[in-house]
Residue frames as a rotation matrix with the C-alpha (Angstrom) as fourth column:
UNK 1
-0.714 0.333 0.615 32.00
0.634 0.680 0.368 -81.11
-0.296 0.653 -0.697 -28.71
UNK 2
-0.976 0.203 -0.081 29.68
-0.218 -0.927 0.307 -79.32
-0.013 0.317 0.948 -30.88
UNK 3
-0.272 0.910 0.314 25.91
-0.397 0.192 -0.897 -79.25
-0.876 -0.369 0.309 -30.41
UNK 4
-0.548 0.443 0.710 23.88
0.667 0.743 0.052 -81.29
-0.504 0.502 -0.703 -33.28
UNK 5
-0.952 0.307 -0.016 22.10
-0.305 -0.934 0.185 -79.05
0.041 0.181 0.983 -35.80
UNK 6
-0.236 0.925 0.298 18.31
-0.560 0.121 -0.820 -78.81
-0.794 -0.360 0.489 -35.34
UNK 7
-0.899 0.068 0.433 16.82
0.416 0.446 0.793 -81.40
-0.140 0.893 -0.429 -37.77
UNK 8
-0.266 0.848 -0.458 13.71
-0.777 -0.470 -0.419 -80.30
-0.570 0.244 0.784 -39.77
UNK 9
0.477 0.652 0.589 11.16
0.028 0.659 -0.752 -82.08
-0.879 0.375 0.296 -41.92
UNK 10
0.945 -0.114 -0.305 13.10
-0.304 0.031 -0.952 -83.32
0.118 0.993 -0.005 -45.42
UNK 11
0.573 -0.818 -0.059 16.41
-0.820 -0.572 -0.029 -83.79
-0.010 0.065 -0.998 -43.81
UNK 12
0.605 -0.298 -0.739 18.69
-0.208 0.836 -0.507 -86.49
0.769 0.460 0.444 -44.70
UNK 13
0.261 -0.518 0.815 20.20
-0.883 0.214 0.418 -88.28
-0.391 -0.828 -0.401 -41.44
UNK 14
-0.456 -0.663 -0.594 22.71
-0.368 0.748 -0.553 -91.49
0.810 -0.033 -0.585 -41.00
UNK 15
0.735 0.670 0.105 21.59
-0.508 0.443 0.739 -94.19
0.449 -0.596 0.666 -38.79
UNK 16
-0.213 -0.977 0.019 24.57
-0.589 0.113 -0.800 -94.14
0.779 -0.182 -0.600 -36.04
UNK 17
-0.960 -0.020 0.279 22.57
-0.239 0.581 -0.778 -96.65
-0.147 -0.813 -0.563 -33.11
UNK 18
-0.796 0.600 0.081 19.62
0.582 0.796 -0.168 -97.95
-0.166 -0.087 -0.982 -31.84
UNK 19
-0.209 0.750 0.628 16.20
0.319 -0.554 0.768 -96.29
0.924 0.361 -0.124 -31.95
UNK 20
0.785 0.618 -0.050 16.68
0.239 -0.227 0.944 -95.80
0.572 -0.753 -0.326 -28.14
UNK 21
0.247 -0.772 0.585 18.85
-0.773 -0.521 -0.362 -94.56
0.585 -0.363 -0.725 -25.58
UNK 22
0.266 0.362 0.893 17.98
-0.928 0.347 0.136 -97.40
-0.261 -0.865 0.429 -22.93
UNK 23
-0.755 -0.431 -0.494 19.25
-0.598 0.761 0.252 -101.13
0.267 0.485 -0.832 -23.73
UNK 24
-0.543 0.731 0.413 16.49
0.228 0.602 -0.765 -104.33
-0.808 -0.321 -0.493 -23.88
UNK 25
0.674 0.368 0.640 14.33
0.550 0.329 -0.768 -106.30
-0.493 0.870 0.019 -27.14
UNK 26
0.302 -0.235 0.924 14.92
0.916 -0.196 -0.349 -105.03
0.263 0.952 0.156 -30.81
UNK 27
-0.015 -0.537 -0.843 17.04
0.204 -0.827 0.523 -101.66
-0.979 -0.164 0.122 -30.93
UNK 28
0.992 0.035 -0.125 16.97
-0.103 -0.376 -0.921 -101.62
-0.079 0.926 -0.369 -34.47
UNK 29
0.259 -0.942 0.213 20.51
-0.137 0.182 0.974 -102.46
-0.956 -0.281 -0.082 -34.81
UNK 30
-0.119 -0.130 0.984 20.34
0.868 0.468 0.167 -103.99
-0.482 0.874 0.057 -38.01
UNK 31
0.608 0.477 0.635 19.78
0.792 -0.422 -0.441 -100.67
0.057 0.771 -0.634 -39.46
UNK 32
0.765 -0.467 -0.445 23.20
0.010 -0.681 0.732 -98.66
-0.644 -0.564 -0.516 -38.50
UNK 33
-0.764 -0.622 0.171 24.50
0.143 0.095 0.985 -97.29
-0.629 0.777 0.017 -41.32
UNK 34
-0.406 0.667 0.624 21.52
0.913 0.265 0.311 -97.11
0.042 0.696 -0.716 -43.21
UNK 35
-0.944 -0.272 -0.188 20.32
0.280 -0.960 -0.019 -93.72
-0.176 -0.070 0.982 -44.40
UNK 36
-0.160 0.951 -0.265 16.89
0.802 -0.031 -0.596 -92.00
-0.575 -0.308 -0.758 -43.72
UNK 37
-0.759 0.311 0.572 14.70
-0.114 -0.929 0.353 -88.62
0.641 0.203 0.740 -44.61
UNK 38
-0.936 0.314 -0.160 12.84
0.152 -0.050 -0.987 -87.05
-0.318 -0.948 -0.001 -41.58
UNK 39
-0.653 0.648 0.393 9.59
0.308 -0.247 0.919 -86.76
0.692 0.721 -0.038 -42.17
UNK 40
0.476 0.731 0.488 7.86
-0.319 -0.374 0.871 -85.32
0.819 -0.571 0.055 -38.72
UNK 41
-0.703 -0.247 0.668 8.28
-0.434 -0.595 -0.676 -84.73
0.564 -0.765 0.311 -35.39
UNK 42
-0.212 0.693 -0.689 6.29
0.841 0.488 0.231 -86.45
0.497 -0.531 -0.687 -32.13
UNK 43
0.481 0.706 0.520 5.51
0.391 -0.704 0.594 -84.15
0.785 -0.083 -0.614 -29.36
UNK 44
0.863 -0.497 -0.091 7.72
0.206 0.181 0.962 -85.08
-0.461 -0.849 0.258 -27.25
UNK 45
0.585 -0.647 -0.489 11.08
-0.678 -0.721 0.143 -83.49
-0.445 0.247 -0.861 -27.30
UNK 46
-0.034 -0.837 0.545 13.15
-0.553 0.470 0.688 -86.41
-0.832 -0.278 -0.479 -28.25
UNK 47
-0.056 0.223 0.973 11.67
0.624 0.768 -0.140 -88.95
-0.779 0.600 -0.182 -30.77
UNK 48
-0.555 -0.253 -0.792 12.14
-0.580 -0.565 0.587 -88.22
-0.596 0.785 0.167 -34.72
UNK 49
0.541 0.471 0.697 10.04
-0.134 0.866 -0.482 -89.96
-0.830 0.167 0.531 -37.11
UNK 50
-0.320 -0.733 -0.600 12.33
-0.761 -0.178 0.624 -90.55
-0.564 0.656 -0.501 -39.56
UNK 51
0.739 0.632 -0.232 11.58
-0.564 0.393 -0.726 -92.86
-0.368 0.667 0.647 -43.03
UNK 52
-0.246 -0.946 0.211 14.79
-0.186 0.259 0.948 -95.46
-0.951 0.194 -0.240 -44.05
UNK 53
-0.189 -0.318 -0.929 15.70
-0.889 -0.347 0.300 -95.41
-0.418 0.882 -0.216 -47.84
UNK 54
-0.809 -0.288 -0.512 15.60
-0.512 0.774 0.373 -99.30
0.289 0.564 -0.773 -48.17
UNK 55
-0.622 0.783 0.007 12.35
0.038 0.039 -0.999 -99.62
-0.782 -0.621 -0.054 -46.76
UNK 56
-0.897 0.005 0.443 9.96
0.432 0.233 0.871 -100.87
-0.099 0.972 -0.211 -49.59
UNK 57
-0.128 0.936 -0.328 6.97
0.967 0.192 0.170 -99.85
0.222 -0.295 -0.929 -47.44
UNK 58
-0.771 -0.453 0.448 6.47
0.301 -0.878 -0.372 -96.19
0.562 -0.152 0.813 -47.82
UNK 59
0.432 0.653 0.622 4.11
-0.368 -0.502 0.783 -96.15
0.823 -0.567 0.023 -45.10
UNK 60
0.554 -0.196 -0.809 6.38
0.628 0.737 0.251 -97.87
0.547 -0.647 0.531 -42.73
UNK 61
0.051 -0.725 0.687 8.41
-0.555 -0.592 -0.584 -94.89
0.830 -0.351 -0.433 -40.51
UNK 62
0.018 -0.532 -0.847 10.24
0.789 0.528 -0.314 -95.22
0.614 -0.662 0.429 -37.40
UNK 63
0.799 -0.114 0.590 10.49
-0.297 -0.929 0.222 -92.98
0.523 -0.353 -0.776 -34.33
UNK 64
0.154 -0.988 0.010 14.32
0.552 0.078 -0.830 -92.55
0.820 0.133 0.557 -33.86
UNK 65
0.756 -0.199 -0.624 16.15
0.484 -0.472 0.737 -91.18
-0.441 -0.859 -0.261 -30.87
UNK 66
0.951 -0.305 -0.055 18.31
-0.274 -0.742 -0.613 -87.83
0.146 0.597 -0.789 -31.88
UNK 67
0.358 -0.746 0.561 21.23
-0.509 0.348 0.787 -89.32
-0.783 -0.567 -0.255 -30.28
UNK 68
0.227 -0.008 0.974 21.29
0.303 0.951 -0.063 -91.98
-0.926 0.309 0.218 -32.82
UNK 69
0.540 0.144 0.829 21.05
0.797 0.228 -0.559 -90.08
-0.269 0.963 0.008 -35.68
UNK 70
-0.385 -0.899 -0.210 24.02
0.572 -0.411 0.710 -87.88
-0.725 0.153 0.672 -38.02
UNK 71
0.686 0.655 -0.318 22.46
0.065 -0.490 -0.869 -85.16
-0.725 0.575 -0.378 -40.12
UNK 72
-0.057 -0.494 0.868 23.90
0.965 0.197 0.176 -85.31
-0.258 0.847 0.465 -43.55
UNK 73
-0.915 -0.223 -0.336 25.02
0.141 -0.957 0.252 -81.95
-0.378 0.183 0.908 -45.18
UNK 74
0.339 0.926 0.165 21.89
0.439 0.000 -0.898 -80.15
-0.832 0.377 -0.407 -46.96
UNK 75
0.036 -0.288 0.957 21.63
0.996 -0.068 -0.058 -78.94
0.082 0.955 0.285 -50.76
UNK 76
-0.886 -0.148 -0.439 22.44
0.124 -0.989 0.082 -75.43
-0.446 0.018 0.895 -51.42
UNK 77
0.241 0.966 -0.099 19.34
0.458 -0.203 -0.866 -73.39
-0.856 0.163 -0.491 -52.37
UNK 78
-0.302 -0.309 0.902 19.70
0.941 -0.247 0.230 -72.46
0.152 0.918 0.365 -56.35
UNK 79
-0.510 -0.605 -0.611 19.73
0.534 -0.780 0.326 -68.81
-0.674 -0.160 0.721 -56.95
C-alpha cells in the first residue's frame, strides 16, 4: 500500500470516516463523503483542521484524523 501524500494548507480532502481513530459519542459520521479544504495544522502530529464545503459557518472547522481523510488531486500550476 502506498503511503498518503503530505497534506498542506489549501488542500482539498474527501471525508472517508470518523474524526477519530478510537470508537465512542459523535464520530462525525454524518459527514463521510463530504468534501473539505485544509486550512491548518495542530501541533500534534495527527489532527488536521480541516473546513467542510457545506458548512454555512465559515468559522466553524473541525480537527480531522489523517486516517480519515483522501487527498483529492491538486491543480496544475499555470505557466
Amino acid at each position: 500500500m502506498t503511503k498518503p501524500r503530505k497534506l498542506v494548507k489549501g488542500d482539498r480532502v474527501k471525508v472517508t470516516g470518523g474524526w477519530g481513530i478510537k470508537g465512542g459519542g459523535s464520530l462525525g459520521e454524518h459527514y463521510i463523503g463530504c468534501f473539505a479544504t485544509v486550512v491548518g495544522f495542530t501541533k500534534m502530529s495527527m489532527p488536521i483542521t480541516i473546513k467542510l464545503d457545506e458548512d454555512i459557518d465559515t468559522s466553524y472547522v473541525f480537527n480531522w484524523c489523517r486516517e480519515n481523510l483522501r487527498a483529492l488531486p491538486r491543480k496544475a500550476k499555470a505557466l
